[in-house]
C-alpha positions in Angstrom: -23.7 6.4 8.1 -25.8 8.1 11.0 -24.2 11.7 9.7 -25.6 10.9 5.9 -29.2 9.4 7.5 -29.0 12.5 9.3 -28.4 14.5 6.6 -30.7 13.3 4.2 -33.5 13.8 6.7 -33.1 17.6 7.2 -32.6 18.0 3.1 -35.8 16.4 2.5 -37.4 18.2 5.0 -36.2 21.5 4.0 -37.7 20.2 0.4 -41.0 19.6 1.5 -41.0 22.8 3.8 -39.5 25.2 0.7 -42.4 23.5 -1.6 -45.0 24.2 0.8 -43.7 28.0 1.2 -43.6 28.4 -2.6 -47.4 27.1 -2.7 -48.5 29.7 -0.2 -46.9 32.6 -1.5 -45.6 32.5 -5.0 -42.2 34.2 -5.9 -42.1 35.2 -9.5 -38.5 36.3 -10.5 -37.6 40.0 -10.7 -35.3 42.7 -11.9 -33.2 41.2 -8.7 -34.4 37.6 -8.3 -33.3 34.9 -10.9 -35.1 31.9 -10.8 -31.7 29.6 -12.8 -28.4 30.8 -12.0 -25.5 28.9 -13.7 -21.9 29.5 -11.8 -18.2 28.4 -12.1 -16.3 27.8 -8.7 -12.8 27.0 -8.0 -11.6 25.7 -4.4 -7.8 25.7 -2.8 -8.2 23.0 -0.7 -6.3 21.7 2.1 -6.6 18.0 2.1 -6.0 14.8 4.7 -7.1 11.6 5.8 -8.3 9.9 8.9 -7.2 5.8 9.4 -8.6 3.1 10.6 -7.5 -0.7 11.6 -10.0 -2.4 9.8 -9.1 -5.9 10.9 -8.3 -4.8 14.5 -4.5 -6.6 14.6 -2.1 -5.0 16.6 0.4 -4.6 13.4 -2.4 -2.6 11.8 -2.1 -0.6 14.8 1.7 -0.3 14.3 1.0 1.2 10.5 -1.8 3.2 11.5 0.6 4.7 13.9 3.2 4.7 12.0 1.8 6.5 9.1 0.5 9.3 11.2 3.8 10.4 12.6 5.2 10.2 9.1 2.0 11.5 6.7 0.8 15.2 7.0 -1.7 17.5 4.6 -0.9 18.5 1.1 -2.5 21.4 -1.0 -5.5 19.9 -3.5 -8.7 21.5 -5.4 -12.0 21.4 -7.1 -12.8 23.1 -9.8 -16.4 22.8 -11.7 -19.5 24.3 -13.2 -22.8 24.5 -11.5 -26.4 25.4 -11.5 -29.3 26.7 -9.1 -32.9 26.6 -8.7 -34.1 29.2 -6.6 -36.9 28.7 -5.1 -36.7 32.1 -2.9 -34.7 34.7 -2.7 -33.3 33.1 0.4 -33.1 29.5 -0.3 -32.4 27.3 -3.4 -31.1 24.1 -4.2 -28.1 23.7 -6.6 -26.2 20.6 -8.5 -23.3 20.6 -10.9 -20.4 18.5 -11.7 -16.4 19.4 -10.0 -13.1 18.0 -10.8 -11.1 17.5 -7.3 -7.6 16.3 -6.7 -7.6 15.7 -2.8 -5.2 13.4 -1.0 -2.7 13.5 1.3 1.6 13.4 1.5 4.3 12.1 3.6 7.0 14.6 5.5 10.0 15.2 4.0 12.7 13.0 5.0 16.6 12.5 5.1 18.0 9.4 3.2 21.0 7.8 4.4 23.2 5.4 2.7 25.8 3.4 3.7 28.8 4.9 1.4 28.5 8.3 0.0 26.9 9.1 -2.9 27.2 12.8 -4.6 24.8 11.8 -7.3 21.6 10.4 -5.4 19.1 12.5 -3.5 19.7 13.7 -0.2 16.0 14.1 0.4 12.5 12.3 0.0 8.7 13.0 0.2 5.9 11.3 -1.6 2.3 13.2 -2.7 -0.6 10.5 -2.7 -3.3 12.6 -5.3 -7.0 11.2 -5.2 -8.5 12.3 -8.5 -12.2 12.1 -8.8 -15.5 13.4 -10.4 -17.7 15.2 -7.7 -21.4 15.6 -8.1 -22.8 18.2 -5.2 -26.2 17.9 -4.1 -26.8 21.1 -1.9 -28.9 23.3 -0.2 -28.1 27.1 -0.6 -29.5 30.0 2.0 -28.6 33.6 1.7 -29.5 36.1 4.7 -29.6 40.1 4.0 -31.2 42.3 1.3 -28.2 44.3 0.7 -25.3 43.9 -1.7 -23.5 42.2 0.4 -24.7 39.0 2.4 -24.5 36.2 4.3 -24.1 32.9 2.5 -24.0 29.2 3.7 -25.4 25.7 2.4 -25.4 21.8 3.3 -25.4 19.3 1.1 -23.6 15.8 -0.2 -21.4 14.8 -2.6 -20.7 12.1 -4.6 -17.3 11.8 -5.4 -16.4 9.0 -8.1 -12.8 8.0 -8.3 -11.1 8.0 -11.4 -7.5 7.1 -10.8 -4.7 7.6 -7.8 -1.3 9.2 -9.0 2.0 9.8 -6.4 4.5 12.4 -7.1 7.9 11.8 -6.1 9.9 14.9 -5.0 13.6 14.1 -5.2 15.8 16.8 -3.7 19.6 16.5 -5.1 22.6 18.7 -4.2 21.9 20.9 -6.8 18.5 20.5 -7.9 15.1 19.2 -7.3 13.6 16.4 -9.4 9.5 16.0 -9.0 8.2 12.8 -11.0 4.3 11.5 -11.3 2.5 8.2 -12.1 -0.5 6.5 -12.0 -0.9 4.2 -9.5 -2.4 0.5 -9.9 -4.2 0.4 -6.2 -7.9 -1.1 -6.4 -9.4 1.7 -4.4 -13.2 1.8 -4.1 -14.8 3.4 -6.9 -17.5 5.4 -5.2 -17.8 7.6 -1.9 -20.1 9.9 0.0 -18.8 13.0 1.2 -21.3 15.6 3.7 -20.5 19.1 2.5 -20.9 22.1 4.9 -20.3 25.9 3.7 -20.7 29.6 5.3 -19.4 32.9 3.3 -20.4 36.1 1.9 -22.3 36.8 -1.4 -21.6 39.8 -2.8 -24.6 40.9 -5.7 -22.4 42.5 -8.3 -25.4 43.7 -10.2 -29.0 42.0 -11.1 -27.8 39.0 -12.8 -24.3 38.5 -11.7 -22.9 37.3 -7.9 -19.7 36.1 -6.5 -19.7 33.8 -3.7 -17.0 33.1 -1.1 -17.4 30.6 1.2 -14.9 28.5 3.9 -16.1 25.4 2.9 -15.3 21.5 4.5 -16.1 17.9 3.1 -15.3 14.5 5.0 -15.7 11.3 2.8 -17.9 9.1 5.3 -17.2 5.8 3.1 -13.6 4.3 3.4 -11.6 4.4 0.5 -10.5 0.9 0.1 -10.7 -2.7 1.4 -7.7 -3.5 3.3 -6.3 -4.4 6.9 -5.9 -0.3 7.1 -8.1 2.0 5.4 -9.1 5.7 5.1 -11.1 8.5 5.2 -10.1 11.5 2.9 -11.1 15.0 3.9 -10.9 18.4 2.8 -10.9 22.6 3.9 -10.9 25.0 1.1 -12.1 28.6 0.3 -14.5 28.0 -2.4 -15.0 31.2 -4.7 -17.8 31.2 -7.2 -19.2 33.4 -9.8 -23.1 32.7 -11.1 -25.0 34.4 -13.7 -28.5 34.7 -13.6 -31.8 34.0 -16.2 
């Protein structure tokens, strides 16, 4: 909660600061300065969580540990549309609305059985896929005059859950069997998650850019009220075209 007070205190800051800069000298757009830019971005995300013993019992500690040694990262994305309001040809503020499946899966293991048995799988892992709605709230500042420059932002995003589905991956003698369903886990509806970018934006000509940006997000909110909760988390390379007013 200290990182989102934090937060919050420089983006209002930088609001007031940009409002007063506008005031003193006005920026009308140009040829090369849109004031509305509307984008599309797509992220390939790398995705995990932290845990945490909520209720501080030692057999909390035992599945926090547990599920550690046997969970690892899984491949997820976001995908949206979005708009900015520049303010300056180096700052601007932008919003949209994303679609992110983020998550986390467990290692692939060896099942044993007691007797033989030709027709079952010889192999086991399990893909735990958070899908939610994502609203970003961000802050955008672009260094350089040239074609090509240097991009990065800070923001927050709200990301509303919408449901949790695992995918099975069998693996047989002869073939590989992936199954997915919905799970029924009461997870929290709502999270918060602090959203920090740096990249290159490349001016393709007056109205048109593309964007590509390293970009990281960390829920700060736990995802659900149990004995053990979590923390999801996410690294992806963000790429985003915009088309300017």
């Amino acid at each position: 909660m200290t990182t989102m007070k934090n937060l919050t205190i420089f983006l209002l800051t930088l609001a007031a600061l940009s409002s007063y800069g506008q005031d003193k000298t006005k920026e009308t757009p140009t040829a090369d300065f849109k004031r509305v830019q509307f984008g599309i971005n797509v992220s390939p995300d790398i995705c995990f969580r932290t845990l945490k013993n909520n209720d501080g019992s030692s057999t909390s500690d035992l599945i926090v540990e547990r599920n550690n040694k046997n969970e690892t990262i899984k491949v997820g994305y976001t995908a949206g549309l979005n708009v900015c309001f520049n303010i300056k040809k180096f700052v601007g503020l932008e919003t949209g609305i994303q679609y992110s499946n983020r998550g986390y899966q467990t290692k692939m293991r060896d099942l044993v059985y007691a007797q033989p048995e030709p027709s079952a799988p010889n192999r086991v892992k399990l893909i735990y896929n958070f899908h939610c709605i994502d609203i970003p709230v961000k802050a955008n500042f672009t260094i350089g005059k040239k074609k090509v420059r240097f991009f990065t932002s800070v923001g927050v995003t709200t990301n509303i859950f919408i449901t949790e589905t695992q995918t099975s991956v069998l693996i047989y003698s002869d073939r590989t069997d992936r199954k997915t369903s919905p799970t029924n886990i009461d997870y929290n509806k709502v999270n918060i998650s602090p959203t920090i970018s740096v990249g290159i934006d490349f001016k393709i000509n007056s109205r048109m850019n593309l964007r590509v940006e390293p970009t990281f997000r960390y829920g700060v909110l736990k995802i659900i009220d149990a004995p053990v909760t979590g923390y999801l988390y996410s690294a992806g390379l963000n790429i985003g075209y915009y088309f300017g007013l």
